[in-house]
N, C-alpha and C positions, 0 to 999 in steps of 0.2 A: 071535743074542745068547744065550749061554748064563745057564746059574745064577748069582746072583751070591754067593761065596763067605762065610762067617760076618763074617770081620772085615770085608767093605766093609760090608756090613749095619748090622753096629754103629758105624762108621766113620759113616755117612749116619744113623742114628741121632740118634749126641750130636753132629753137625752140628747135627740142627735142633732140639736141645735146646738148644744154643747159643745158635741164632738164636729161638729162642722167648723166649726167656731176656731177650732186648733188648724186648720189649714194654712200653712203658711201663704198662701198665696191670697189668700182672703184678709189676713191682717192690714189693720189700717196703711200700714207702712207702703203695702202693695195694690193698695188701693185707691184709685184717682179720683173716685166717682165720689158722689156725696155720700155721710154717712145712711143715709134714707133708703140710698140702693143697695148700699151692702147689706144693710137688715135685711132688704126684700130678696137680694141672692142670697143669705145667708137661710133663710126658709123656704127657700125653693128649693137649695140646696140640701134640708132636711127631709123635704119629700121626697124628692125623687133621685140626689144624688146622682145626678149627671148635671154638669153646669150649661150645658147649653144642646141641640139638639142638630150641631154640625157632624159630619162625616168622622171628624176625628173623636167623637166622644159617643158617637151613638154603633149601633147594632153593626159589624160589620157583613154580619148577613144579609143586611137591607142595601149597603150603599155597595158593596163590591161582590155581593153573592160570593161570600167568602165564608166557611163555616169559622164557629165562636172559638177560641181558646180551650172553652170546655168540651168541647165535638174534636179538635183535634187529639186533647191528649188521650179521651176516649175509643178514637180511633187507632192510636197508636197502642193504647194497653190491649187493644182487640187483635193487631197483629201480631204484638208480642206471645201475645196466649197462644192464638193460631199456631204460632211457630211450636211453641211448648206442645203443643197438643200432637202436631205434625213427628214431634221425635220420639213423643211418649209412645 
């Protein structure tokens, strides 16, 4: 898979400025700040898709040494198998 060229970049860009754009919580209506700062959440929002970098939106790995969502159910299809494996 090579480079991907300028325009699909900004193509996949204002995709998901787009779709950030649909967040109910980011509509004007729920928005207090000026229109200025919602644009600049609203592309921040496009990059990185976490609105801010508190405890309740970032890594629970990092703030409670707690494994992700994804490590648990991975761990539980791992005992479940275990088990299967243990009667087969």
């Amino acid at each position: 898979m090579g480079k991907k060229s300028r325009a699909e970049r900004r193509h996949h860009h204002n995709r998901m400025i787009d779709k950030v754009k649909k967040f109910d919580w980011l509509s004007p209506k729920y928005w207090f700040w000026t229109e200025e700062e919602r644009q600049l959440h609203i592309k921040k929002m496009a990059e990185t898709r976490k609105p801010c970098s508190c405890y309740m939106c970032g890594n629970p790995r990092k703030h409670w040494k707690d494994k992700t969502m994804q490590e648990h159910r991975f761990d539980e299809k791992m005992k479940t198998d275990w088990k299967d494996d243990e009667r087969g």
